[in-house]
C-alpha positions in Angstrom: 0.0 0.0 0.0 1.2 3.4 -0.9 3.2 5.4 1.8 0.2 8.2 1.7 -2.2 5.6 2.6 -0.2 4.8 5.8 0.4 8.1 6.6 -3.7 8.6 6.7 -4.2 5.5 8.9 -1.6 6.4 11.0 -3.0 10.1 12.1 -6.2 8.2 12.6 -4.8 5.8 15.2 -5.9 7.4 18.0 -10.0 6.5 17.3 -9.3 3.3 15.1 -6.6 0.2 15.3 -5.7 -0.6 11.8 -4.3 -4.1 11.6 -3.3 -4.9 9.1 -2.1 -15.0 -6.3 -2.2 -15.4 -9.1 -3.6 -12.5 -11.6 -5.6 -13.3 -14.9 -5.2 -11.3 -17.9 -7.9 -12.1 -20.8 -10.2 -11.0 -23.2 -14.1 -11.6 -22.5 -13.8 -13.5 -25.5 -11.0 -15.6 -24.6 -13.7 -17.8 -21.9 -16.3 -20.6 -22.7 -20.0 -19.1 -22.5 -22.2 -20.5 -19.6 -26.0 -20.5 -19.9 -26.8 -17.3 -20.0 -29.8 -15.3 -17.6 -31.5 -17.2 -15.5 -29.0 -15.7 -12.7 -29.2 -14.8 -9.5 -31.0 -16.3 -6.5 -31.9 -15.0 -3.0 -29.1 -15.5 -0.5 -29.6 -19.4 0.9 -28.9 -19.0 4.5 -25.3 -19.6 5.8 -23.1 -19.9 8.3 -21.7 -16.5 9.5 -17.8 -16.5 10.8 -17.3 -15.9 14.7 -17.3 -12.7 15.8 -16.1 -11.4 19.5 -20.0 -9.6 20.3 -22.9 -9.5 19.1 -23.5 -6.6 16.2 -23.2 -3.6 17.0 -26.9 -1.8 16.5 -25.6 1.3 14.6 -25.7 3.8 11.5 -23.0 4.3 8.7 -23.3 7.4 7.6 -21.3 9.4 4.9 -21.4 13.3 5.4 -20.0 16.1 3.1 -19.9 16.7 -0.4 -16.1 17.1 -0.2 -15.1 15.9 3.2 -17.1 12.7 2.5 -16.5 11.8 5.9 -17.7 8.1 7.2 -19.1 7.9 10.2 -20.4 5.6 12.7 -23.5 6.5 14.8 -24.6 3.9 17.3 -28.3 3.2 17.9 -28.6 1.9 21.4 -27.7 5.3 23.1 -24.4 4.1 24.4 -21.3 6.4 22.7 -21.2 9.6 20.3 -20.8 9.8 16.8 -17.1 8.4 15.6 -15.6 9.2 12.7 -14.1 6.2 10.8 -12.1 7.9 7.7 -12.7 10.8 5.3 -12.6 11.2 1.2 -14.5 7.9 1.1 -16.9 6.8 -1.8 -20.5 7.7 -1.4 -21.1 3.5 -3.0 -20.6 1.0 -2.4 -21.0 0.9 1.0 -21.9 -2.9 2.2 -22.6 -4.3 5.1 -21.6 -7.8 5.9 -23.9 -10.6 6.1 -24.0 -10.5 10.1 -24.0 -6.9 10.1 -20.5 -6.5 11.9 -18.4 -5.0 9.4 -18.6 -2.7 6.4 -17.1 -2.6 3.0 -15.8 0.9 1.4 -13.7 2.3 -1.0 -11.4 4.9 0.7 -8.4 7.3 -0.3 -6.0 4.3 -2.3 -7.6 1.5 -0.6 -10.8 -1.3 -0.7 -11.0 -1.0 2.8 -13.5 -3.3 5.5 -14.4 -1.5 8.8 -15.1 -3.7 12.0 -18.0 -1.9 13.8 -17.6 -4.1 17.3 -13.4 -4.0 17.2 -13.6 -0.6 15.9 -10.7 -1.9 13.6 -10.2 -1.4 9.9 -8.2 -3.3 7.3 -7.1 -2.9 4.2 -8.3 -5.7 1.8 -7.5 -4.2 -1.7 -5.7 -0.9 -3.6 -6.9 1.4 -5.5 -4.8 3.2 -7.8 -4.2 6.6 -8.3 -7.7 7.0 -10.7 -9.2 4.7 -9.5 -12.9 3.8 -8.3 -14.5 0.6 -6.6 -17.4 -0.2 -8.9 -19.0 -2.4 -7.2 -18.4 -5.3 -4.4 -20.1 -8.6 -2.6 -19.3 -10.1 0.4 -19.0 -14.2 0.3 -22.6 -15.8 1.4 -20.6 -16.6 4.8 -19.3 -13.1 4.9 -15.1 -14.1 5.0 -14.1 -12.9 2.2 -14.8 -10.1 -0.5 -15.0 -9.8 -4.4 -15.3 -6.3 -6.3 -14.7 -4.6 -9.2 -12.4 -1.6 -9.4 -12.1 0.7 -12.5 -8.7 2.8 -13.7 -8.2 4.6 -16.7 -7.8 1.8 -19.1 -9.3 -1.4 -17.7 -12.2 -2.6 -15.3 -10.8 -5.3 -12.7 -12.5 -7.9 -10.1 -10.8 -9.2 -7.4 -11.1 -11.2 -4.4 -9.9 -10.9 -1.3 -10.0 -12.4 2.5 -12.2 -9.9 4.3 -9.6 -9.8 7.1 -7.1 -8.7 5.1 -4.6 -11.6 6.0 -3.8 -12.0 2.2 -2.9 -10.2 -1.0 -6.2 -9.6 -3.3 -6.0 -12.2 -6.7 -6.9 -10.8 -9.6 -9.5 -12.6 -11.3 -11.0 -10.7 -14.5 -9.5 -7.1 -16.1 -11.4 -6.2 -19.2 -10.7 -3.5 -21.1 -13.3 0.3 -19.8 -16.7 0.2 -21.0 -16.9 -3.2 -20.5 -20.0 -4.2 -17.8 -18.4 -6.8 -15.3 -19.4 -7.6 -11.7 -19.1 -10.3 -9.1 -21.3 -12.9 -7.8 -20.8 -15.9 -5.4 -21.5 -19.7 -5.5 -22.9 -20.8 -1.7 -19.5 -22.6 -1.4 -17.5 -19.6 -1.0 -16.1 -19.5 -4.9 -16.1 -15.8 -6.2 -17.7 -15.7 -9.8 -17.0 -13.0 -12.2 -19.4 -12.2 -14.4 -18.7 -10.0 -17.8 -19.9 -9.6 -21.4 -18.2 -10.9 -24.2 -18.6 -12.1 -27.3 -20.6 -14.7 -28.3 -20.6 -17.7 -30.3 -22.4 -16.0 -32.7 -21.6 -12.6 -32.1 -22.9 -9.5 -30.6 -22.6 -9.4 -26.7 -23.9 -12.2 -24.0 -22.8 -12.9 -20.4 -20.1 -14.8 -19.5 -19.4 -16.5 -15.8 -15.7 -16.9 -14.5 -14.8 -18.9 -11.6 -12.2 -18.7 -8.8 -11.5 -21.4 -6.5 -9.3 -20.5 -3.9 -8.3 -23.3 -2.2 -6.9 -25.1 -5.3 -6.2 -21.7 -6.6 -7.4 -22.1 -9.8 -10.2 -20.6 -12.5 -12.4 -22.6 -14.9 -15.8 -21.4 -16.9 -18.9 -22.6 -14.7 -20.1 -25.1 -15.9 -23.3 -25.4 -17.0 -25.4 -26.9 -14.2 -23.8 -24.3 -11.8 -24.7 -21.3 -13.4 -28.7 -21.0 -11.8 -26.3 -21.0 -8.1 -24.5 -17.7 -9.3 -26.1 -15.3 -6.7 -25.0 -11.8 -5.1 -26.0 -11.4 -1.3 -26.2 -7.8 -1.4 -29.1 -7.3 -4.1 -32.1 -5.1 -2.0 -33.9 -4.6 -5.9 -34.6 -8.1 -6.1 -37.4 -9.8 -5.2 -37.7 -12.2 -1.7 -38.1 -15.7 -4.8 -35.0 -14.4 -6.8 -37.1 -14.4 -10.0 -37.6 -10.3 -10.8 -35.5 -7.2 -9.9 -36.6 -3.3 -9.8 -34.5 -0.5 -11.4 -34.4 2.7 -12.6 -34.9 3.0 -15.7 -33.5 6.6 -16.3 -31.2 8.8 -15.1 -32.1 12.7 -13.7 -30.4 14.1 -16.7 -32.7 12.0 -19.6 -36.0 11.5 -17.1 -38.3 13.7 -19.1 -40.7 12.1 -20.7 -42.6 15.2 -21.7 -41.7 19.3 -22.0 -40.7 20.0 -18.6 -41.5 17.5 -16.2 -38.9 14.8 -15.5 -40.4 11.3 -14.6 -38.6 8.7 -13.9 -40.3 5.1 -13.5 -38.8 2.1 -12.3 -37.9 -0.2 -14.5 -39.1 -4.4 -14.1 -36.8 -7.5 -15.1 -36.6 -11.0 -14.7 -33.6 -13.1 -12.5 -31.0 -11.8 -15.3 -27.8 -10.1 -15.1 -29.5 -6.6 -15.1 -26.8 -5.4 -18.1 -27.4 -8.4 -20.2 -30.8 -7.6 -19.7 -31.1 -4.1 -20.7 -28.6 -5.0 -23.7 -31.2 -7.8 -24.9 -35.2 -5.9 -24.1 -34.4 -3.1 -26.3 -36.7 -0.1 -26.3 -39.6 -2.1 -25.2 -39.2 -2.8 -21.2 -41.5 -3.6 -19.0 -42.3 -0.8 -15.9 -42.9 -1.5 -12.0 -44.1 2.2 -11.1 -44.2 5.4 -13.1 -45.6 8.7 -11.6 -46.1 11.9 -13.3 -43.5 13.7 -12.1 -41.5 11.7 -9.8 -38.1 10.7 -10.5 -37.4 7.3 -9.2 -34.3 5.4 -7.9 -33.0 2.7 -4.9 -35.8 0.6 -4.7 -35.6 -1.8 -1.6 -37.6 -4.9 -2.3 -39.1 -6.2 1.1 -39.3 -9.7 2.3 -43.6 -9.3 2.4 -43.3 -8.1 -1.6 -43.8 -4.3 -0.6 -41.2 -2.3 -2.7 -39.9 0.9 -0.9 -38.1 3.3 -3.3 -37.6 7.1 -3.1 -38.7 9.9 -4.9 -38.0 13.3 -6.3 -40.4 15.8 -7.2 -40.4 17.5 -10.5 -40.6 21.0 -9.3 -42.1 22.0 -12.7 -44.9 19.6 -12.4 -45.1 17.3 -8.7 -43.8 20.4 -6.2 -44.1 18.7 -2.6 -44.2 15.3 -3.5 -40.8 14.1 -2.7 -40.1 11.6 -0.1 -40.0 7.5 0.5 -42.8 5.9 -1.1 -43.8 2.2 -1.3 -46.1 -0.1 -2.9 -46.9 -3.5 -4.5 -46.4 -4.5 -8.3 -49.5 -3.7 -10.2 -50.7 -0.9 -7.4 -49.8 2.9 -7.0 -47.3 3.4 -4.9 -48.4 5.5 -1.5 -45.9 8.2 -0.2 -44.5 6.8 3.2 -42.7 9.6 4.0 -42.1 13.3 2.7 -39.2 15.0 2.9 -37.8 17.5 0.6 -34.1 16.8 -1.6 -31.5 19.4 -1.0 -31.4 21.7 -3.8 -28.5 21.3 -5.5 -26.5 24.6 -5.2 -25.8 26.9 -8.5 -27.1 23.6 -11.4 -29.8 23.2 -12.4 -29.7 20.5 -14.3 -27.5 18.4 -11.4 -30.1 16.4 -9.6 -30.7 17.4 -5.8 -29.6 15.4 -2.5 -32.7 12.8 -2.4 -33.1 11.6 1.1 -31.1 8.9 2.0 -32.9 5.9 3.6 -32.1 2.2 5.1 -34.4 -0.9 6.5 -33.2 -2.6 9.5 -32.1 -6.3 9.0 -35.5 -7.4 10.4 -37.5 -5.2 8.0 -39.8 -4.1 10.5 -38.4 -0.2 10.4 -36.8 2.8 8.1 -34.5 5.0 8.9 -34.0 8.7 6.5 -32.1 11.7 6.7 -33.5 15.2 5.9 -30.6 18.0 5.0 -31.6 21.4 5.6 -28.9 24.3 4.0 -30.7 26.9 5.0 -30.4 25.8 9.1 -27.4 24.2 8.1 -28.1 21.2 10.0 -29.0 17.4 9.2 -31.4 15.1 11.0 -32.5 11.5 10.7 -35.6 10.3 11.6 -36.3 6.5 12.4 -39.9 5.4 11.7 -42.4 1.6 11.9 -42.9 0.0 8.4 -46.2 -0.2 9.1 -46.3 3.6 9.4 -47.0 5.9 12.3 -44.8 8.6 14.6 -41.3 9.7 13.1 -39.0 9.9 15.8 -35.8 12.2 15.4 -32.5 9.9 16.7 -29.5 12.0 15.3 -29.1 16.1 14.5 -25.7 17.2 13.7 -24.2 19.9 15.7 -24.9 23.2 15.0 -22.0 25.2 13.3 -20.3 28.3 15.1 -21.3 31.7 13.3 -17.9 32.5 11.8 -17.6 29.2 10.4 -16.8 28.7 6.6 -19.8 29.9 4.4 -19.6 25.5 2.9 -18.9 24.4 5.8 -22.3 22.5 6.3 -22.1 21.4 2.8 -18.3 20.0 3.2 -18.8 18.8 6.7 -22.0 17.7 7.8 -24.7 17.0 4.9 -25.8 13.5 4.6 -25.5 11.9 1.4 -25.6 8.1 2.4 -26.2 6.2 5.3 -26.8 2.4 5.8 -28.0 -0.1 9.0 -25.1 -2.0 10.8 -26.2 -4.5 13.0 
């Protein structure tokens, strides 16, 4: 790891410990096609590895458009707010499978956060350029797989999620490329790309890693339905259809000046594969005349919970959370107002940020206020009922920095640990 990466950790000490294969080149083309679709399947249960307590009930939040500081707030009224590391990625931010620990992408580094050892380690690089694209923990949450991008290439890799061992490379394609990771239950990381096919044009492709006997082969055929990716919350409880959106805020307007954006419906394929193959023609889970849609959360009782952004040329005051069941309207669960974004218009503002606990029985939002300059988050039943406030940052000193808020404190994501 570079020298500025240790340098970081080691002014950070004080709050947080830090304790601290073989690479693949080919082309997509260069790898025996497995059946294609057909992909991903809820998470089977597992077995979770030891941990020293139970998990910690607690908040991840990520505050500051340029601080983009992470920070863990705890939910059972024992401890303040602690900050874990700053200049972190807004996503992916993943917790593991038992809710103890917490996968980012930092300054240089894939990092995973322990939230009941308040230790971090470093489990991958990222160069200078670089982004993590995307990441899943194993089904038994011990190891990782992710993808990271750099100038030229996209790359997965997989990783003990301890950090005890050097990342091995398992797929770099060339930029532009889609590629992602999945699982098999028995702890083999699975890469999954597009490539040519046998007769042309584009179709999935499925790599596979084992790393006991260290090895890769194509998955075979009657492996391919096990491919599944534990962190998926837009797909529904039976595996067999996914929620999207189907636009982004820059292209959602359907007509003059109002922007809606619906959520998109697929089956159990790879959602790129997908999109490549349905053309023009795709099928739509909600669409609301002047809502902008995005991160649906498909619950385990087939409720979908998505937020929403109001048009203001056309839905003014009908942001918020809203949720619903395939071939209903969707109700508005909760309203709260985006963050204007400051000085573009056509940059889309700070939706509210949201999370479901593990048991799915309650949500959990922020509300950012520039004008008070202060941030709250509200925790509130599923079922509906009284918001209750559980966090407001502190309130700035008058002579601070006329961004500070902004830079500092605004919340842009936040997810349940525990």
């Amino acid at each position: 790891m570079n020298a500025r990466r240790a340098l970081h950790w080691l002014a950070v000490a004080g709050s947080v410990a830090l304790f601290g294969g073989a690479a693949l080149h080919m082309r997509p083309a260069d790898t025996p096609s497995a059946p294609a679709a057909r992909l991903i399947l809820p998470t089977p249960s597992a077995s979770t590895p030891e941990v020293s307590s139970a998990p910690l009930p607690a908040l991840a939040l990520i505050q500051g458009l340029k601080a983009r500081r992470l920070v863990l707030l705890p939910l059972n009224g024992a401890g303040t707010p602690l900050e874990i590391d700053r200049g972190v990625q807004v996503w992916p931010l993943l917790p593991s499978p038992d809710g103890t620990r917490l996968l980012y992408g930092s300054a240089g580094a894939v990092m995973v956060f322990n939230a009941n050892a308040q230790r971090a380690n470093i489990v991958g690089e990222l160069p200078a350029g670089g982004r993590l694209l995307g990441a899943q923990w194993s089904p038994a949450g011990d190891a990782v797989a992710y993808v990271v991008q750099t100038e030229r290439h996209a790359v997965a890799s997989y990783a003990p999620a301890d950090g005890s061992a050097l990342p091995v490379e398992l797929l770099r394609v060339p930029v532009g490329l889609d590629v992602d990771v999945g699982w098999l239950p028995d702890g083999r990381p699975v890469v999954l790309y597009l490539g040519l096919g046998a007769a042309g044009g584009l179709e999935p492709h499925y790599r596979v890693y084992d790393p006991v006997a260290r090895e890769f082969t194509a998955l075979p055929p009657d492996e391919a339905e096990q491919v599944q990716q534990p962190w998926a919350p837009w797909r529904s409880p039976d595996g067999t259809q996914q929620v999207y959106a189907a636009s982004t805020w820059q292209n959602a307007r359907f007509r003059g000046a109002c922007r809606t954006g619906p959520l998109g419906l697929a089956d159990d394929s790879w959602l790129p594969a997908y999109s490549l193959s349905q053309g023009g023609g795709r099928p739509l889970a909600f669409v609301v005349e002047g809502l902008f849609m995005d991160r649906p959360t498909w619950l385990q009782d087939g409720r979908i919970l998505f937020r929403a952004i109001a048009d203001s040329a056309c839905a003014r005051g009908q942001s918020g959370l809203y949720i619903g069941r395939l071939g209903e309207t969707p109700s508005r669960l909760v309203a709260v107002e985006p963050d204007p974004a400051p000085d573009d218009t056509d940059r889309a503002p700070l939706g509210v940020a949201y999370a479901v606990d593990p048991a799915q029985t309650r949500v959990v939002w922020s509300e950012n206020d520039s004008v008070a300059r202060r941030s709250r988050v509200y925790v509130m039943s599923l079922a509906g009922g009284e918001a209750r406030a559980i966090y407001y940052t502190s309130p700035l000193l008058d002579d601070a920095q006329p961004f500070a808020y902004r830079d500092q404190k605004i919340i842009l994501y936040l997810v349940w640990l525990g």
